[in-house]
N, CA, C and O of each residue as an XYZ file, in Angstrom:
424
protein
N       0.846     -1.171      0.000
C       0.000      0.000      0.000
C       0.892      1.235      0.000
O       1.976      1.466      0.535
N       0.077      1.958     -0.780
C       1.103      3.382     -0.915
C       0.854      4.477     -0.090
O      -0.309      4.622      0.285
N       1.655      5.240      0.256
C       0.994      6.809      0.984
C      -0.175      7.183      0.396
O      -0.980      7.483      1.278
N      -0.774      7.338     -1.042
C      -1.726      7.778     -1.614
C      -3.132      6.869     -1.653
O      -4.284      7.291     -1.756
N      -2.597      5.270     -1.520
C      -3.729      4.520     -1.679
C      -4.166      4.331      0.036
O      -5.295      4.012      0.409
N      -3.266      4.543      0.738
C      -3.934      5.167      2.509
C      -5.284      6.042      2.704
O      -6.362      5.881      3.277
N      -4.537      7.260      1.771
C      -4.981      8.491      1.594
C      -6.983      8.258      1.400
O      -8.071      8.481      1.932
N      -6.329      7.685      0.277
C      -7.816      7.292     -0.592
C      -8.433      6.279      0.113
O      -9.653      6.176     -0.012
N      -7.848      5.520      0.819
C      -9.071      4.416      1.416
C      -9.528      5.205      2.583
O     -10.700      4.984      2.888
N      -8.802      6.201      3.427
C      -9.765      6.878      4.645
C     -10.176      7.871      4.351
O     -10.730      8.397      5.316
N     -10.226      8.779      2.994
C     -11.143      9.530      2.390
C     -12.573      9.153      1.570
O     -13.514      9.753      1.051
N     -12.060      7.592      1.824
C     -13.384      7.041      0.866
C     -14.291      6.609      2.153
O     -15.473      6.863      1.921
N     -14.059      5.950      3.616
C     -14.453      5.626      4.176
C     -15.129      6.762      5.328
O     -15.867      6.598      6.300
N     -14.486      7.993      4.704
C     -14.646      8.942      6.127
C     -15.395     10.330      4.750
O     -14.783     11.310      4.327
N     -16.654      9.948      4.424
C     -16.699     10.968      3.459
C     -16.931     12.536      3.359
O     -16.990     13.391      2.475
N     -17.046     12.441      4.938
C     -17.152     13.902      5.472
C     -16.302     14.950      5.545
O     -16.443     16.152      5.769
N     -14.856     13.825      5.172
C     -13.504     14.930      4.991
C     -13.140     14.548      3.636
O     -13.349     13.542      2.958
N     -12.386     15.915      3.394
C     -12.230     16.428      2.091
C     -10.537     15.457      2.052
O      -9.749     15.327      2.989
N     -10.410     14.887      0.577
C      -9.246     14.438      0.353
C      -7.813     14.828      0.739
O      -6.841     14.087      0.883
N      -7.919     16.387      0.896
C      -6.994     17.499      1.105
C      -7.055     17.399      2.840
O      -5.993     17.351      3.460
N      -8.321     17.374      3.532
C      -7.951     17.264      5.074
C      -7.273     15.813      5.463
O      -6.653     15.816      6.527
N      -7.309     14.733      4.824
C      -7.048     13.394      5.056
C      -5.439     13.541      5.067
O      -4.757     13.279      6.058
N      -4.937     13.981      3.869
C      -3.566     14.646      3.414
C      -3.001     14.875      4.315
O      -2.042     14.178      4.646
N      -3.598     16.446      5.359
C      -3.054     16.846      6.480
C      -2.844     16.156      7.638
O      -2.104     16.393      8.593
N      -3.810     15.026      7.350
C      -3.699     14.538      8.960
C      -2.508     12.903      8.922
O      -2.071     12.162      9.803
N      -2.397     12.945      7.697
C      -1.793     11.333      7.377
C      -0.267     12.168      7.403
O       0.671     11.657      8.014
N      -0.161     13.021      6.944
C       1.178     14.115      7.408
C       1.579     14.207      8.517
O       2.494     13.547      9.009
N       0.782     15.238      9.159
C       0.653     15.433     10.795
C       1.351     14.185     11.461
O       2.249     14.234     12.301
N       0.738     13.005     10.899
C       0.880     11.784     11.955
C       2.286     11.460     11.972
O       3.025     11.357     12.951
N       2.672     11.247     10.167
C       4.387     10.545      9.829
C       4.936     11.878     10.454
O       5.963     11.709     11.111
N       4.530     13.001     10.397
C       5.808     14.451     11.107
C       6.213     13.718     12.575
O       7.284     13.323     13.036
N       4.673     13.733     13.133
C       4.978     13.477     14.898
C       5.673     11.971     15.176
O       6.558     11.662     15.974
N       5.066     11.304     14.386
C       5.997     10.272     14.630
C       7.565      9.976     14.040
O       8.273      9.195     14.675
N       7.932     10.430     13.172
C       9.551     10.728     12.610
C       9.828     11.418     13.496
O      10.769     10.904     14.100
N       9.457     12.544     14.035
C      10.395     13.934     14.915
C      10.332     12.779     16.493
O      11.271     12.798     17.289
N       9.395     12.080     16.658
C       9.804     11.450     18.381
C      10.767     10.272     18.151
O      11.303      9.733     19.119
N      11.060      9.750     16.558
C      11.818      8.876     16.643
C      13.504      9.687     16.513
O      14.621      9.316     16.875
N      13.025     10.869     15.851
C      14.584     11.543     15.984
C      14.949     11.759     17.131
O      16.159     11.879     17.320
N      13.976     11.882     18.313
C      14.560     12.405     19.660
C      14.499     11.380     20.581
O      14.202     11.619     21.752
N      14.827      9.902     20.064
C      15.354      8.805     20.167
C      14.440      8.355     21.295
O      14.709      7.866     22.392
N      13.240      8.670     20.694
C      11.815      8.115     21.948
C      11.079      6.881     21.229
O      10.908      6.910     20.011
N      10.751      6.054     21.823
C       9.901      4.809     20.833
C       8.374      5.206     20.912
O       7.776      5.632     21.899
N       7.637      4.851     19.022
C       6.389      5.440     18.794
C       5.675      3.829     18.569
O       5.819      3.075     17.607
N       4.941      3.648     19.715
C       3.964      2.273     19.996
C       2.347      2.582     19.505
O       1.606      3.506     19.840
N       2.140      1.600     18.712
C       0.572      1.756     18.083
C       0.100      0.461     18.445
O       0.446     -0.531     17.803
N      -0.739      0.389     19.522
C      -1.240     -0.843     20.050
C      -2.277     -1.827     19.044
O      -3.178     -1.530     18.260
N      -1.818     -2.829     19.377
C      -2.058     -3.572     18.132
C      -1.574     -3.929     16.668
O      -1.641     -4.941     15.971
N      -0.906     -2.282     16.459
C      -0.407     -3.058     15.246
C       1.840     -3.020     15.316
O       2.445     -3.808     14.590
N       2.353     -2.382     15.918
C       3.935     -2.445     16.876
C       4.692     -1.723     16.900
O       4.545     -0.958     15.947
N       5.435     -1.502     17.432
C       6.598     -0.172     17.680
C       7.462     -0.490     17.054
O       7.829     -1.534     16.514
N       7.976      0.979     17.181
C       9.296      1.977     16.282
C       9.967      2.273     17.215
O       9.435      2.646     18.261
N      11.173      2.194     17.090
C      12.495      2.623     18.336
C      13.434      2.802     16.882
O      13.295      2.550     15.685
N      14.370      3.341     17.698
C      15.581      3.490     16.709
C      16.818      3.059     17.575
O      17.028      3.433     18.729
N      17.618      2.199     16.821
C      19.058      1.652     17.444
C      20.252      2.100     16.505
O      20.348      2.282     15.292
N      21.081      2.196     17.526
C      22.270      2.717     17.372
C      23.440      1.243     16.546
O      23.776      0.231     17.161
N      23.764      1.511     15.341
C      24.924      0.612     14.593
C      26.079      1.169     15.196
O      26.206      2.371     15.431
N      26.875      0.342     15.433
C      28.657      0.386     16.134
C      29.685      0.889     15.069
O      29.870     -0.026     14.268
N      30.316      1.833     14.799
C      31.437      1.975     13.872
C      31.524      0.515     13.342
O      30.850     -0.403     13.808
N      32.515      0.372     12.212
C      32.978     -0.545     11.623
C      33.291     -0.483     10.395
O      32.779      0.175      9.489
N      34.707     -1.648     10.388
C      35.223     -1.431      8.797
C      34.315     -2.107      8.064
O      33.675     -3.050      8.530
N      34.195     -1.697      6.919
C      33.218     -2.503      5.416
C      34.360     -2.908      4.400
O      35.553     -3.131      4.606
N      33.677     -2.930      3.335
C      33.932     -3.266      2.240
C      33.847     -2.749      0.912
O      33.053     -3.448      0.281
N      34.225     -2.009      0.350
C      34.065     -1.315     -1.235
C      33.757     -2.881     -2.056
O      34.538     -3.832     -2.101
N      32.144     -2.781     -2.767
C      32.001     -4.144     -3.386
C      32.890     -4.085     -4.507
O      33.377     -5.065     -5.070
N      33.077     -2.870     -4.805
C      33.711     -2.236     -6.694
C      34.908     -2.915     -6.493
O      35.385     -3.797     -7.206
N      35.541     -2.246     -5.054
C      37.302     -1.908     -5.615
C      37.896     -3.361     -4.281
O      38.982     -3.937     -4.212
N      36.648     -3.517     -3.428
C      37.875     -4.446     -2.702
C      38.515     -3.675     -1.493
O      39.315     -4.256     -0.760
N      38.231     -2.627     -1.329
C      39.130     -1.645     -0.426
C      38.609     -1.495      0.889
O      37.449     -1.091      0.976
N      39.313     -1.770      2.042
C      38.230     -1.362      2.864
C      37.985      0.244      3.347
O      38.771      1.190      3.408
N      36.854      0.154      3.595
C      36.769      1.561      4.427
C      35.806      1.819      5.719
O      35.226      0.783      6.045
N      35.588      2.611      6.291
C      35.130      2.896      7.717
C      33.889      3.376      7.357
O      33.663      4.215      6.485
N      32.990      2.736      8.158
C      31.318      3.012      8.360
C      31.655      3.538      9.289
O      32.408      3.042     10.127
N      31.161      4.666      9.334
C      30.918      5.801     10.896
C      29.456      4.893     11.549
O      28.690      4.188     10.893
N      29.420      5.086     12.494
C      28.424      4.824     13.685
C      27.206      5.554     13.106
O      27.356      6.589     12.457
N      25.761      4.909     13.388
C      24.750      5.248     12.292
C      23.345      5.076     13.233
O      23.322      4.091     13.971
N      22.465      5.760     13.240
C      21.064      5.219     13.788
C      20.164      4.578     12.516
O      20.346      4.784     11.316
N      19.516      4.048     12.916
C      18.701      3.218     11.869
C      17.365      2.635     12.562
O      17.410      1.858     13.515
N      16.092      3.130     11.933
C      14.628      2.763     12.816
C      14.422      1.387     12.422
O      14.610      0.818     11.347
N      13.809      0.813     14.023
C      13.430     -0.318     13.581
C      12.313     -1.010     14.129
O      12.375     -1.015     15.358
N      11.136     -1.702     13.592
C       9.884     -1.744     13.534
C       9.878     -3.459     14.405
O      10.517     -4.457     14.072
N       8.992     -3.305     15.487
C       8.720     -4.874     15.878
C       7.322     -4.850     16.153
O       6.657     -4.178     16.942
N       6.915     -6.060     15.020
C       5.154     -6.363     14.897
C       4.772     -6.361     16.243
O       5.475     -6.929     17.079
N       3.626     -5.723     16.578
C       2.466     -6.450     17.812
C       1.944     -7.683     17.704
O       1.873     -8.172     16.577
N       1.510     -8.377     18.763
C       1.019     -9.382     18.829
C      -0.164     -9.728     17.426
O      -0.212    -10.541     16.503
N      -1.068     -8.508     17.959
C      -2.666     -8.387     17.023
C      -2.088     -8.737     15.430
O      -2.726     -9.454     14.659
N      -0.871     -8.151     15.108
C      -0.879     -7.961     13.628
C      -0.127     -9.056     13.157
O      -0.222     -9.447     11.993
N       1.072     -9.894     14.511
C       1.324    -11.293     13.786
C       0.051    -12.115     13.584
O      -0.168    -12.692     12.519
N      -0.802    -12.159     14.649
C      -1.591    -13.361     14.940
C      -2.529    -12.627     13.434
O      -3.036    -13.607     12.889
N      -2.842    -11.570     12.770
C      -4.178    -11.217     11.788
C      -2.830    -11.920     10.687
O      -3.117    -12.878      9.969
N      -1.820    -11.503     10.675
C      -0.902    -12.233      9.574
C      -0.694    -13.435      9.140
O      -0.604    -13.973      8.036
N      -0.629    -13.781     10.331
C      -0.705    -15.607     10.365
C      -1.956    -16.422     10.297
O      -1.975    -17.627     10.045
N      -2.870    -15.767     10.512
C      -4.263    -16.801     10.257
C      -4.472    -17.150      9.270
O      -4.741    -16.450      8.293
N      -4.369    -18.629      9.337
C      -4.839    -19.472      7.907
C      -5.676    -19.053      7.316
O      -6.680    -18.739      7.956
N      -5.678    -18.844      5.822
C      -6.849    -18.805      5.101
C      -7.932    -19.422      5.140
O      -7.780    -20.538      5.636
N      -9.740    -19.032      4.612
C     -10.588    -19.673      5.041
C     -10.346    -21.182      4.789
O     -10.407    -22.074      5.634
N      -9.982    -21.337      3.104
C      -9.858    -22.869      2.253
C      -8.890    -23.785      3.246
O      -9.156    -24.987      3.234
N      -7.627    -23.293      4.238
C      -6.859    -24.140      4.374
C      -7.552    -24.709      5.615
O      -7.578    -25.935      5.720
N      -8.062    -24.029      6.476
C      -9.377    -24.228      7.713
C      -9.727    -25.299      7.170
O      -8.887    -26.124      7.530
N     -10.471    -25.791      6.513
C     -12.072    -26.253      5.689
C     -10.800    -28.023      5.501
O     -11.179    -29.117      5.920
N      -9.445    -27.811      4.832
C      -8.950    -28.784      4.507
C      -8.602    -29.542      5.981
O      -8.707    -30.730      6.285
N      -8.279    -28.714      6.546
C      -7.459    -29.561      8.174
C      -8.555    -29.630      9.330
O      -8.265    -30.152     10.407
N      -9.944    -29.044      9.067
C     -10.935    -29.365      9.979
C     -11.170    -30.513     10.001
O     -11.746    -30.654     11.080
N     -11.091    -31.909      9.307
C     -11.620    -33.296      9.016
C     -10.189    -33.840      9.692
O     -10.401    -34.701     10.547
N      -8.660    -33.493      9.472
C      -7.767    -33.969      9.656
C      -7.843    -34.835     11.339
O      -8.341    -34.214     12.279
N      -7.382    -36.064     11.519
C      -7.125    -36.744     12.793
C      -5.396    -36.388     12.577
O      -4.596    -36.452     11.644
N      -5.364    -35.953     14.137
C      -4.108    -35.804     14.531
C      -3.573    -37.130     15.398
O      -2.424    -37.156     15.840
């Protein structure tokens, strides 16, 4: 799903706001939540999982081109861990595979 097809599914569902207010508020949200992950605070959405950001350690790499090594400076990088709600909606068998293993003896 894209930023725009977001856009359009809670402007289609919410028809009282204008496409342009949906805009503002799907903004609003990624601003507040990017700016608390810059100030190295974790952003939790119950049910579906948090955002923290961790700190990478210096270290030498690798030039893939030349073979050479060189130095990765120390780096933050966000990182996302599912909620419970959204493994368990992820993982539920489809209706058809239900229907096949309901008869099954274990």
């Amino acid at each position: 799903m894209t930023r725009s097809e977001l856009i359009a599914g809670i402007a289609e569902d919410n028809p009282h706001l204008t496409v342009a207010d949906v805009e503002k508020i799907i903004a609003t949200i990624f601003d507040e939540m990017t700016a608390a992950l810059a100030r190295g605070e974790r952003v939790e959405l119950r049910g579906f999982g948090a955002f923290t950001v961790k700190q990478r350690q210096a270290r030498a790499g690798r030039n893939p081109r030349t073979g050479e090594t060189v130095e990765v400076s120390q780096k933050s990088v966000p990182f996302f861990k599912a909620g419970k709600e959204l493994r368990e909606r992820i993982n539920k068998p489809a209706p058809a595979a239900v229907k096949k293993t309901a008869g099954a003896k274990h």
